[in-house]
Chimera marker file (.cmm) of the C-alpha trace (Angstrom):
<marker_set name="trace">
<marker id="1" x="116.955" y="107.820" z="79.377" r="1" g="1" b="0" radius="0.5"/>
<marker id="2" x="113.597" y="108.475" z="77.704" r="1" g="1" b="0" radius="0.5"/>
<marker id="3" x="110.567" y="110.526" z="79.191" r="1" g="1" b="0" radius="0.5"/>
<marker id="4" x="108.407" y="108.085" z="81.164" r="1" g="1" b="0" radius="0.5"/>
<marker id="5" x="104.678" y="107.899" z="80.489" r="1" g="1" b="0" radius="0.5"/>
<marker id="6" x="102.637" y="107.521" z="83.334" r="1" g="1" b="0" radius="0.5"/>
<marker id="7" x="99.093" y="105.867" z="82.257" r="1" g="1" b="0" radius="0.5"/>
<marker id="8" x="96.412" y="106.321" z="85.099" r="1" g="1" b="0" radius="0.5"/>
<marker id="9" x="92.980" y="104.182" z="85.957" r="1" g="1" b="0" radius="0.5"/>
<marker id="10" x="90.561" y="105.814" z="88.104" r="1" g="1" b="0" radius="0.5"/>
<marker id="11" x="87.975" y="103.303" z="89.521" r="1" g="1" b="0" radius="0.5"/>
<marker id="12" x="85.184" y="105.448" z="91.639" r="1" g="1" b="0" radius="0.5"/>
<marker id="13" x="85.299" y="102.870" z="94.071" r="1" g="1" b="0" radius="0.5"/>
<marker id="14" x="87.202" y="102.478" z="97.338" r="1" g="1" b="0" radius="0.5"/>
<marker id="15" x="90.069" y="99.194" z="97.991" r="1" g="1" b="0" radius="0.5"/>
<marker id="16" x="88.573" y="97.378" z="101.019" r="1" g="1" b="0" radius="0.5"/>
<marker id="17" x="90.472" y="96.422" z="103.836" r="1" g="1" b="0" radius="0.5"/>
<marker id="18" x="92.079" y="93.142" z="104.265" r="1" g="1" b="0" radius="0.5"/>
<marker id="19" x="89.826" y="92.769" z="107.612" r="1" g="1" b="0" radius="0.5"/>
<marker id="20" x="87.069" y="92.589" z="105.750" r="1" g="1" b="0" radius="0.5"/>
<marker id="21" x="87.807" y="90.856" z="102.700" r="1" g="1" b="0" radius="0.5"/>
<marker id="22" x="89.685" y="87.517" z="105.014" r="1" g="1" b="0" radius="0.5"/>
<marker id="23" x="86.582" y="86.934" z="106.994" r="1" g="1" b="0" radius="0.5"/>
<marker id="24" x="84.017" y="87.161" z="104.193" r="1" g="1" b="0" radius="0.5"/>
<marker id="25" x="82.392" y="84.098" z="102.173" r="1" g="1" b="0" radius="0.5"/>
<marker id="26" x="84.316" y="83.283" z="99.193" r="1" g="1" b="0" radius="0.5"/>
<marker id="27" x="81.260" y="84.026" z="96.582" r="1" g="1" b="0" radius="0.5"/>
<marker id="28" x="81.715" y="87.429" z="98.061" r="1" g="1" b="0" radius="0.5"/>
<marker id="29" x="84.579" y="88.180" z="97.294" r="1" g="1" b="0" radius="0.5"/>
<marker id="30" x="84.229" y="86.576" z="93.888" r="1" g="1" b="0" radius="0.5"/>
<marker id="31" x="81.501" y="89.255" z="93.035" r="1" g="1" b="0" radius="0.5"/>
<marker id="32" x="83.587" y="91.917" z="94.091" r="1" g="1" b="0" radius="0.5"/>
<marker id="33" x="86.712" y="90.957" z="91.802" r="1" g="1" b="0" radius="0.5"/>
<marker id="34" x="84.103" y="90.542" z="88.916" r="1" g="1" b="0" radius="0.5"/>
<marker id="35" x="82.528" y="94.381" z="89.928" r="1" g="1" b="0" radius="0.5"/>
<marker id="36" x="86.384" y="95.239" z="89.912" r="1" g="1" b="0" radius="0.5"/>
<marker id="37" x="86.766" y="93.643" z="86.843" r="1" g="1" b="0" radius="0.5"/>
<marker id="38" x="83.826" y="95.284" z="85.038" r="1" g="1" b="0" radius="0.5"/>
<marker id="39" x="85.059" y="98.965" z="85.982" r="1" g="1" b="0" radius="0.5"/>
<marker id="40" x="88.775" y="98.575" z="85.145" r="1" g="1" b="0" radius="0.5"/>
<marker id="41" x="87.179" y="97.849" z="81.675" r="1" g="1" b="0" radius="0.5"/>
<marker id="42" x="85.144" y="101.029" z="81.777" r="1" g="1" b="0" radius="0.5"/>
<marker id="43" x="87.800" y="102.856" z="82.735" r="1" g="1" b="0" radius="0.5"/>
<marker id="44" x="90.544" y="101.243" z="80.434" r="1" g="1" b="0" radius="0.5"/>
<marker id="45" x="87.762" y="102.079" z="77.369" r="1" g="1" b="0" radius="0.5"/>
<marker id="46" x="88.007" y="105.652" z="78.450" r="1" g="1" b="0" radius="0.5"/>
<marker id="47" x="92.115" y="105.408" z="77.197" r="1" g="1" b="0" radius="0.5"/>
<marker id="48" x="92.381" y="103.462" z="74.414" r="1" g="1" b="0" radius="0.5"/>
<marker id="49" x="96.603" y="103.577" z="74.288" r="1" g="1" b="0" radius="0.5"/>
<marker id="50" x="96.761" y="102.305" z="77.699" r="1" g="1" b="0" radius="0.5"/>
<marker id="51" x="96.646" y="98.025" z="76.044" r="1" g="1" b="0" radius="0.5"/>
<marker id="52" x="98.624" y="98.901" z="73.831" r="1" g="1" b="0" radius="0.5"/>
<marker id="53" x="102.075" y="100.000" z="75.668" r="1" g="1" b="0" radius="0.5"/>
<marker id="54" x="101.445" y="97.649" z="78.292" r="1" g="1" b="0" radius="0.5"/>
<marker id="55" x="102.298" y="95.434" z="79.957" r="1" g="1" b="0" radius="0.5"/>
<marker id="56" x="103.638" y="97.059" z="82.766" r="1" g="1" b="0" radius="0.5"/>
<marker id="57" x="106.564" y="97.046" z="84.698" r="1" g="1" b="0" radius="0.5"/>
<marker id="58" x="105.859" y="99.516" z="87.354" r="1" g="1" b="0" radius="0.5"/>
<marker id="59" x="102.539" y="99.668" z="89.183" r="1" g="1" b="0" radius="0.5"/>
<marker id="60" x="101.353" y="102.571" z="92.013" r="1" g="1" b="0" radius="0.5"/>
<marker id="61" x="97.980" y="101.692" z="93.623" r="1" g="1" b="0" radius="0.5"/>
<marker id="62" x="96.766" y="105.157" z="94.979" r="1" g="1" b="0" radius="0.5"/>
<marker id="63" x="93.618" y="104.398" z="97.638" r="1" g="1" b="0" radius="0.5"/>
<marker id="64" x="91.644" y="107.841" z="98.108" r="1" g="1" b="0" radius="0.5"/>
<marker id="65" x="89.685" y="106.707" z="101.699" r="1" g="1" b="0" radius="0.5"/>
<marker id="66" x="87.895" y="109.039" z="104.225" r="1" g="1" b="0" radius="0.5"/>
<marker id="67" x="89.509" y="106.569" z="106.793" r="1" g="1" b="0" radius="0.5"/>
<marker id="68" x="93.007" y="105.574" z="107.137" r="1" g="1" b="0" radius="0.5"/>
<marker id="69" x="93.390" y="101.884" z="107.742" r="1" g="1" b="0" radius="0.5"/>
<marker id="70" x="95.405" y="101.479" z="110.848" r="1" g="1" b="0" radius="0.5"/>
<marker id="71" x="97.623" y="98.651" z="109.865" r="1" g="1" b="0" radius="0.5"/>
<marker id="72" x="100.026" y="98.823" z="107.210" r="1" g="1" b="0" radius="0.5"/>
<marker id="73" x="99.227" y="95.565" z="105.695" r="1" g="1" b="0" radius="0.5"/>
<marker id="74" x="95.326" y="96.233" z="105.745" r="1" g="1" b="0" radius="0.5"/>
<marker id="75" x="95.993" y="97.825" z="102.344" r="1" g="1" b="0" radius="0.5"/>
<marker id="76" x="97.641" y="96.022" z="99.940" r="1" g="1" b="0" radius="0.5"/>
<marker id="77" x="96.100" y="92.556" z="101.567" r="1" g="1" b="0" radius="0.5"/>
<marker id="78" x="92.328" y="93.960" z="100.929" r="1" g="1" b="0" radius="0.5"/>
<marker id="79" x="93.421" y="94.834" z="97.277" r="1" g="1" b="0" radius="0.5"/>
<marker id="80" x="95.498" y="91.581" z="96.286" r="1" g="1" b="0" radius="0.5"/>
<marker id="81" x="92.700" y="89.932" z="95.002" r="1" g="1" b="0" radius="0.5"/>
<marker id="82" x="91.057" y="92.679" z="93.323" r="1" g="1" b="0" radius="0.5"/>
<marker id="83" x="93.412" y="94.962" z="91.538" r="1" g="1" b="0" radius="0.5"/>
<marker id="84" x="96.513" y="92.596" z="90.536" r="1" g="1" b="0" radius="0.5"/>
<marker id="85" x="95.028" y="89.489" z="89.286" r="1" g="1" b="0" radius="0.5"/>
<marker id="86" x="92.431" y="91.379" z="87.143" r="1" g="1" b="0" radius="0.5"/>
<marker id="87" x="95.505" y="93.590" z="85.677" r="1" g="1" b="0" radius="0.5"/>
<marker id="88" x="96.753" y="90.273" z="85.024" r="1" g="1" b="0" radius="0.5"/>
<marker id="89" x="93.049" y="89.356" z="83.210" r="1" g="1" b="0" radius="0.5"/>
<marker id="90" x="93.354" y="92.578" z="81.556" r="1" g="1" b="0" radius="0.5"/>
<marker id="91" x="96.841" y="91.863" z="79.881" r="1" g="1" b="0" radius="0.5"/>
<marker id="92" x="98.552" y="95.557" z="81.702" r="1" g="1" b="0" radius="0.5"/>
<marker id="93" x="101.134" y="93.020" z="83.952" r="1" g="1" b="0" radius="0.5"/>
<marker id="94" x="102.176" y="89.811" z="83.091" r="1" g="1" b="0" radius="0.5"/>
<marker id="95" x="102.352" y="88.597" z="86.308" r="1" g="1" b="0" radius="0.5"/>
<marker id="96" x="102.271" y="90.225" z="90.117" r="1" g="1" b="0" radius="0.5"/>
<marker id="97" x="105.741" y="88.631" z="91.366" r="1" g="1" b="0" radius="0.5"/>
<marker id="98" x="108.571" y="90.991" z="91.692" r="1" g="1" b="0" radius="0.5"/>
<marker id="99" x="110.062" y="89.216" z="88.651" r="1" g="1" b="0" radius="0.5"/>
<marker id="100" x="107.684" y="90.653" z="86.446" r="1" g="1" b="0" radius="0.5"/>
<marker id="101" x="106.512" y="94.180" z="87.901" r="1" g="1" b="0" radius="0.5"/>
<marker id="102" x="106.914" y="96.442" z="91.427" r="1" g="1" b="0" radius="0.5"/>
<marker id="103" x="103.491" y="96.864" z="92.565" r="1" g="1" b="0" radius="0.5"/>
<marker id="104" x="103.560" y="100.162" z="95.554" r="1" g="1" b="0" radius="0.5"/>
<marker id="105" x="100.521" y="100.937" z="97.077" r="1" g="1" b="0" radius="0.5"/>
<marker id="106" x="99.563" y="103.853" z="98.921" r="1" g="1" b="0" radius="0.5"/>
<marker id="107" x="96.445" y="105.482" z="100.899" r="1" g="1" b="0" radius="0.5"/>
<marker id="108" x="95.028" y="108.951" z="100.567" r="1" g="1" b="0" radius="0.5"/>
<marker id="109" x="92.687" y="110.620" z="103.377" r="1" g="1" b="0" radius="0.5"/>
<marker id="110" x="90.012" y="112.743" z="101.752" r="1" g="1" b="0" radius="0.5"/>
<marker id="111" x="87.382" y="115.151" z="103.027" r="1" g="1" b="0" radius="0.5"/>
<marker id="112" x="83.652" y="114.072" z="103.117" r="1" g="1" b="0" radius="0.5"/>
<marker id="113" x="82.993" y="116.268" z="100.685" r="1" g="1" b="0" radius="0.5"/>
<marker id="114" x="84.818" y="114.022" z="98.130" r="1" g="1" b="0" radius="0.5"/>
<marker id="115" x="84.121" y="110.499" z="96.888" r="1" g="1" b="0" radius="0.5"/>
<marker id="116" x="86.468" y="107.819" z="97.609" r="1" g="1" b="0" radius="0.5"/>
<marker id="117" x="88.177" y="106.599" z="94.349" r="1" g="1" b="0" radius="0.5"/>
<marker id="118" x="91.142" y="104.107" z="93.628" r="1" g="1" b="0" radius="0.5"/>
<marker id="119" x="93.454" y="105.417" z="90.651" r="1" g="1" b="0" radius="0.5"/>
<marker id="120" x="95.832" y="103.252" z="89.238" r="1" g="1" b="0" radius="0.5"/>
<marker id="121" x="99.405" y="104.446" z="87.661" r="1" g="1" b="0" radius="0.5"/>
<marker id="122" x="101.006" y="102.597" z="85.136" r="1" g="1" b="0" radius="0.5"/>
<marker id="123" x="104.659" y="103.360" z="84.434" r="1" g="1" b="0" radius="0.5"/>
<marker id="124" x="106.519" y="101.757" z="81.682" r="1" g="1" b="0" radius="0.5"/>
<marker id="125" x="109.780" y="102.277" z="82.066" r="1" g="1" b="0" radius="0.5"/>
<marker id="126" x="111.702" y="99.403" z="83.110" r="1" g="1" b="0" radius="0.5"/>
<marker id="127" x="115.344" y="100.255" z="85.359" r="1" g="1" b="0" radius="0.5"/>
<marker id="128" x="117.509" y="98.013" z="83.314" r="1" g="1" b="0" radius="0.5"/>
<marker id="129" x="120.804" y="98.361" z="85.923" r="1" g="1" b="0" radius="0.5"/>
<marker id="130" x="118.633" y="96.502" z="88.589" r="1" g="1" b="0" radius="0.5"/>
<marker id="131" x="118.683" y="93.335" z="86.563" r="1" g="1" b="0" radius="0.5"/>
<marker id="132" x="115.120" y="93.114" z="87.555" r="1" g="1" b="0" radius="0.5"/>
<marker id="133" x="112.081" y="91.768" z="85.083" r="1" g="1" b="0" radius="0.5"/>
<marker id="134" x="114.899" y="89.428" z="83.375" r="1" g="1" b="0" radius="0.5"/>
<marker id="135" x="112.272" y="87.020" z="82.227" r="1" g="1" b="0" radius="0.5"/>
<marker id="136" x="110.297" y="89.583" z="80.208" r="1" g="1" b="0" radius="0.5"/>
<marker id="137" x="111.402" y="91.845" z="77.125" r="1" g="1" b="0" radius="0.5"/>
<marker id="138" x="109.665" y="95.258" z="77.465" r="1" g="1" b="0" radius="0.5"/>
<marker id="139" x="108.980" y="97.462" z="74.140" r="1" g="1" b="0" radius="0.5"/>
<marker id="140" x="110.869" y="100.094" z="74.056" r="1" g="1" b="0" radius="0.5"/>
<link id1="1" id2="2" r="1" g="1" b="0" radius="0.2"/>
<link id1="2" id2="3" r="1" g="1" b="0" radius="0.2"/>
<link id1="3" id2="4" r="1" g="1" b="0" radius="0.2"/>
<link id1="4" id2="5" r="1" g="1" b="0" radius="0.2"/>
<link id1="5" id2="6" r="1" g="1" b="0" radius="0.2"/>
<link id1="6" id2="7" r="1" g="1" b="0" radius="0.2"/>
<link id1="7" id2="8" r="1" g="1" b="0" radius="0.2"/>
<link id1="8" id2="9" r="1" g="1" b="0" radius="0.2"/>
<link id1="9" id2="10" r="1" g="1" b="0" radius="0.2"/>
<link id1="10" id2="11" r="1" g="1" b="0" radius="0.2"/>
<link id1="11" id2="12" r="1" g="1" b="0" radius="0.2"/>
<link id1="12" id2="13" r="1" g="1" b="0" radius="0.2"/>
<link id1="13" id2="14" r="1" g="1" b="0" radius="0.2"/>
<link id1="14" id2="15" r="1" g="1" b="0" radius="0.2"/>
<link id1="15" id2="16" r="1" g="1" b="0" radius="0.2"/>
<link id1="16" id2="17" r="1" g="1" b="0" radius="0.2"/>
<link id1="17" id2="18" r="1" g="1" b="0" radius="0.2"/>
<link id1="18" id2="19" r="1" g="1" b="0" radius="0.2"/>
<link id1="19" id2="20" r="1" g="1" b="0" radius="0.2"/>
<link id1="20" id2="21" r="1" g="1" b="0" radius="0.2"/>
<link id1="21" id2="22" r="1" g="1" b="0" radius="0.2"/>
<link id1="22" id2="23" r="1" g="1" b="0" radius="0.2"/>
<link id1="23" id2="24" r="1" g="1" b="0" radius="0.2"/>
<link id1="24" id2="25" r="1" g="1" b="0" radius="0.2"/>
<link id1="25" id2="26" r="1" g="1" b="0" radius="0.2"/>
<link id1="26" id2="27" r="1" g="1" b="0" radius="0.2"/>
<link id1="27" id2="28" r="1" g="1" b="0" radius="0.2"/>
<link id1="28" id2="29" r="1" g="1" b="0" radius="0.2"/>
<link id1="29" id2="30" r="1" g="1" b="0" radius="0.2"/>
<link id1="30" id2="31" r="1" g="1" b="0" radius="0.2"/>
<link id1="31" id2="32" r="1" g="1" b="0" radius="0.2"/>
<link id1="32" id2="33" r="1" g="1" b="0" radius="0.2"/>
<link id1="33" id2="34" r="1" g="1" b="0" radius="0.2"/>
<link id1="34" id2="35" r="1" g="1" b="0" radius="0.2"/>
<link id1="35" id2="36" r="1" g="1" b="0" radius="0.2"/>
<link id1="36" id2="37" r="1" g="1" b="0" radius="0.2"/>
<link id1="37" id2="38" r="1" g="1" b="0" radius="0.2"/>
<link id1="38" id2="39" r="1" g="1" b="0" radius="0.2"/>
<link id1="39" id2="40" r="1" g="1" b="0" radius="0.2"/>
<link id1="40" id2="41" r="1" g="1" b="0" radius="0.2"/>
<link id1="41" id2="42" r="1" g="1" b="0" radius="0.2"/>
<link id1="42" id2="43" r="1" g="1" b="0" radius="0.2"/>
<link id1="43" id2="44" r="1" g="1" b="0" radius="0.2"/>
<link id1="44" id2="45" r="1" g="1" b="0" radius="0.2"/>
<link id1="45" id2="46" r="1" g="1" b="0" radius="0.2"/>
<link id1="46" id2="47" r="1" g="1" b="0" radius="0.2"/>
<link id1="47" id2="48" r="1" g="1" b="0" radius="0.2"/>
<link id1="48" id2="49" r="1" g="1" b="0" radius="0.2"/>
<link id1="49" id2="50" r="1" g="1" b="0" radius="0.2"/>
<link id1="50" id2="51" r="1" g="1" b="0" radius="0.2"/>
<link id1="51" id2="52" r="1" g="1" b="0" radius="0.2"/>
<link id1="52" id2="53" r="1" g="1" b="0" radius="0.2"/>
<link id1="53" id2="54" r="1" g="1" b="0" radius="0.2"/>
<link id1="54" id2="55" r="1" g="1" b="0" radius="0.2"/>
<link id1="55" id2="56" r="1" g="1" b="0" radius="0.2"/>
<link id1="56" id2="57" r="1" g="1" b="0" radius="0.2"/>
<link id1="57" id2="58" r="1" g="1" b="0" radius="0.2"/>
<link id1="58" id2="59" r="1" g="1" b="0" radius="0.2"/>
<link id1="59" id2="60" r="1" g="1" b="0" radius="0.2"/>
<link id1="60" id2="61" r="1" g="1" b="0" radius="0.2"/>
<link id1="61" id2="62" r="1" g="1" b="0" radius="0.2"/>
<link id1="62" id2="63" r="1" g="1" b="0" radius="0.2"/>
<link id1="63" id2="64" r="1" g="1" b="0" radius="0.2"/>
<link id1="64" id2="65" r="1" g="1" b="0" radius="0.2"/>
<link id1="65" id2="66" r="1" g="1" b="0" radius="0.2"/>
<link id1="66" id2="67" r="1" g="1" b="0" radius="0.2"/>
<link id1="67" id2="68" r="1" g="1" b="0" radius="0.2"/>
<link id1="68" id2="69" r="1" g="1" b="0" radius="0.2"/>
<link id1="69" id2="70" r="1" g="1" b="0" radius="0.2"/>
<link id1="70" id2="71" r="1" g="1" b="0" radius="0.2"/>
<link id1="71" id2="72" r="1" g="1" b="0" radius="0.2"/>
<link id1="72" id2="73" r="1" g="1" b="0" radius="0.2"/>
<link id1="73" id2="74" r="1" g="1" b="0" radius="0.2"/>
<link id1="74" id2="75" r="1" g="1" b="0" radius="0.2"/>
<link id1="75" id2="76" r="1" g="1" b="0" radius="0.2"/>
<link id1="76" id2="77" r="1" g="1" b="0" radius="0.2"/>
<link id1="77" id2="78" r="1" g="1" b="0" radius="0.2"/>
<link id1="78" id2="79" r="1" g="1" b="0" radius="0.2"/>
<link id1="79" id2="80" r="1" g="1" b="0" radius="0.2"/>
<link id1="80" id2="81" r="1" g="1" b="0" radius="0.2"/>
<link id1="81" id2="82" r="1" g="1" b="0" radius="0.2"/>
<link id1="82" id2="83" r="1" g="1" b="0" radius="0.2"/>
<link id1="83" id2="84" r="1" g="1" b="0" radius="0.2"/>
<link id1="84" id2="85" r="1" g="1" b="0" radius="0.2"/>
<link id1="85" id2="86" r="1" g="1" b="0" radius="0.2"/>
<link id1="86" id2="87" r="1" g="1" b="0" radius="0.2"/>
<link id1="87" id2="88" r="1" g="1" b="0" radius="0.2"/>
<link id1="88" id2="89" r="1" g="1" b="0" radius="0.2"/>
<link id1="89" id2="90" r="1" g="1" b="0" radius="0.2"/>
<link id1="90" id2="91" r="1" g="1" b="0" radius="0.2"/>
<link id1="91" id2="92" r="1" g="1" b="0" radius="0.2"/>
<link id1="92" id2="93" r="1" g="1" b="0" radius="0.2"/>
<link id1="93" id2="94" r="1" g="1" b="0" radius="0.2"/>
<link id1="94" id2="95" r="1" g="1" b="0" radius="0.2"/>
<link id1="95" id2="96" r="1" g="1" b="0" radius="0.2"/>
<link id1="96" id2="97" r="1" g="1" b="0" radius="0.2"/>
<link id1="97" id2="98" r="1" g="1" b="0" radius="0.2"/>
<link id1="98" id2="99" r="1" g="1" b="0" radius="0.2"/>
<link id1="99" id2="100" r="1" g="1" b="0" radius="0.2"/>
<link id1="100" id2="101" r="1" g="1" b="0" radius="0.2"/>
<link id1="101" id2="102" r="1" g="1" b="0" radius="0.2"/>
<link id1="102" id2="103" r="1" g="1" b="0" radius="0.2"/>
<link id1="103" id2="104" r="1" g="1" b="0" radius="0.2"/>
<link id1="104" id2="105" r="1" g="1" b="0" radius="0.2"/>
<link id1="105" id2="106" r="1" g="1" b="0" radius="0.2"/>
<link id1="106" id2="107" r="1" g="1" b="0" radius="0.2"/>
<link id1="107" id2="108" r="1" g="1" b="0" radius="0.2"/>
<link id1="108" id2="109" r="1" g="1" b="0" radius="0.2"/>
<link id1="109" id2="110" r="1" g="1" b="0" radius="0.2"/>
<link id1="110" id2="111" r="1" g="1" b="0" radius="0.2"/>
<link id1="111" id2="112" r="1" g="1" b="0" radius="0.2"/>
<link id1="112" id2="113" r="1" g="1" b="0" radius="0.2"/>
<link id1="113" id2="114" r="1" g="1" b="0" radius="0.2"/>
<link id1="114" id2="115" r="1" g="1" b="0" radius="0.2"/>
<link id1="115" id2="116" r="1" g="1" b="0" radius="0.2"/>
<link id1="116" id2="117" r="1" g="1" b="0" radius="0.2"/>
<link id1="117" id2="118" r="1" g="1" b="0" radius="0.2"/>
<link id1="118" id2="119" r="1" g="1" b="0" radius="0.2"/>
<link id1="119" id2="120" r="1" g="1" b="0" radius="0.2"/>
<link id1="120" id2="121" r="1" g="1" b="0" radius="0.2"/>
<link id1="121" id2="122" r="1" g="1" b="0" radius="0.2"/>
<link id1="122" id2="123" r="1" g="1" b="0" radius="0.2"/>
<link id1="123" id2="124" r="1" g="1" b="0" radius="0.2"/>
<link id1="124" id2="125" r="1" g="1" b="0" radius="0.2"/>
<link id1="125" id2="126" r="1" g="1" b="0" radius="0.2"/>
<link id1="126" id2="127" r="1" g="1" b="0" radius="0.2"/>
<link id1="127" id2="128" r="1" g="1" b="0" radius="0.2"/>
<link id1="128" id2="129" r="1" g="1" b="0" radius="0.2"/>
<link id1="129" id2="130" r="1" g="1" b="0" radius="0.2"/>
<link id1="130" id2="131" r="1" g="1" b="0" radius="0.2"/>
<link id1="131" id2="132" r="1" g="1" b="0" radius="0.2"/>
<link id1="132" id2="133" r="1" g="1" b="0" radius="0.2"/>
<link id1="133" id2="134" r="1" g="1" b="0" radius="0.2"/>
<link id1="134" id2="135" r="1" g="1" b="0" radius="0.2"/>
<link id1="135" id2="136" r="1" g="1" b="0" radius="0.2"/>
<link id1="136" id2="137" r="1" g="1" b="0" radius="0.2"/>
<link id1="137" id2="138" r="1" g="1" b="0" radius="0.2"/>
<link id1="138" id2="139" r="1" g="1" b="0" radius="0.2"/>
<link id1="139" id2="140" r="1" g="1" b="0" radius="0.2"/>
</marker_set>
């Protein structure tokens, strides 16, 4: 098995919760993909290699937060909007259905001393004996 690579966005922004983003207007939450959209750029031009080895089959979501959100599906419900469909936009998944990539999520309690920040890992390497990601041929 070869050395996995690990490619990491950090957006200095914090995921919202899913409270928030199923009782807003939709225009809202349009302007906040777009905002989401705009800095994944930025931070993609940072790392040029990172379009290049994509797409991905492996996906962490890490959500740095000075509060924890008290239901487990607050999480990945307030980010499903935001961070999968523009990796899909971007070209770094082909597509956000377990057929195509494992997206994991994950929150992070900080200190108010430090500034909430999402980071994104990227991990190429695909675990062939699961007979998962059948519809998509991965470089190697």
């Amino acid at each position: 098995m070869s050395a996995t690579r690990v490619w990491r966005l950090e957006v200095p922004r914090e995921t919202p919760s899913g409270n928030i983003t199923k009782r807003e207007h939709w225009s809202t939450g349009h302007a906040r993909a777009l905002l989401w959209h705009t800095e994944l750029m930025v931070a993609m031009s940072a790392d040029k290699g990172i379009r290049d080895e994509g797409p991905y089959g492996r996906v962490h979501i890490i959500s740095y937060r000075r509060r924890k959100l008290d239901k487990f599906d607050n999480l990945p419900f307030g980010m499903k909007e935001i961070i999968p469909d523009n990796l899909i936009k971007l070209g770094l998944i082909v597509d956000d259905s377990d057929d195509y990539c494992d997206i994991t999520c994950e929150q992070v309690v900080i200190s108010n001393d430090e500034k909430p920040r999402t980071v994104i890992e990227f991990i190429q390497h695909v675990p062939k004996e699961t007979g998962r990601w059948k519809k998509f041929a991965f470089k190697s």
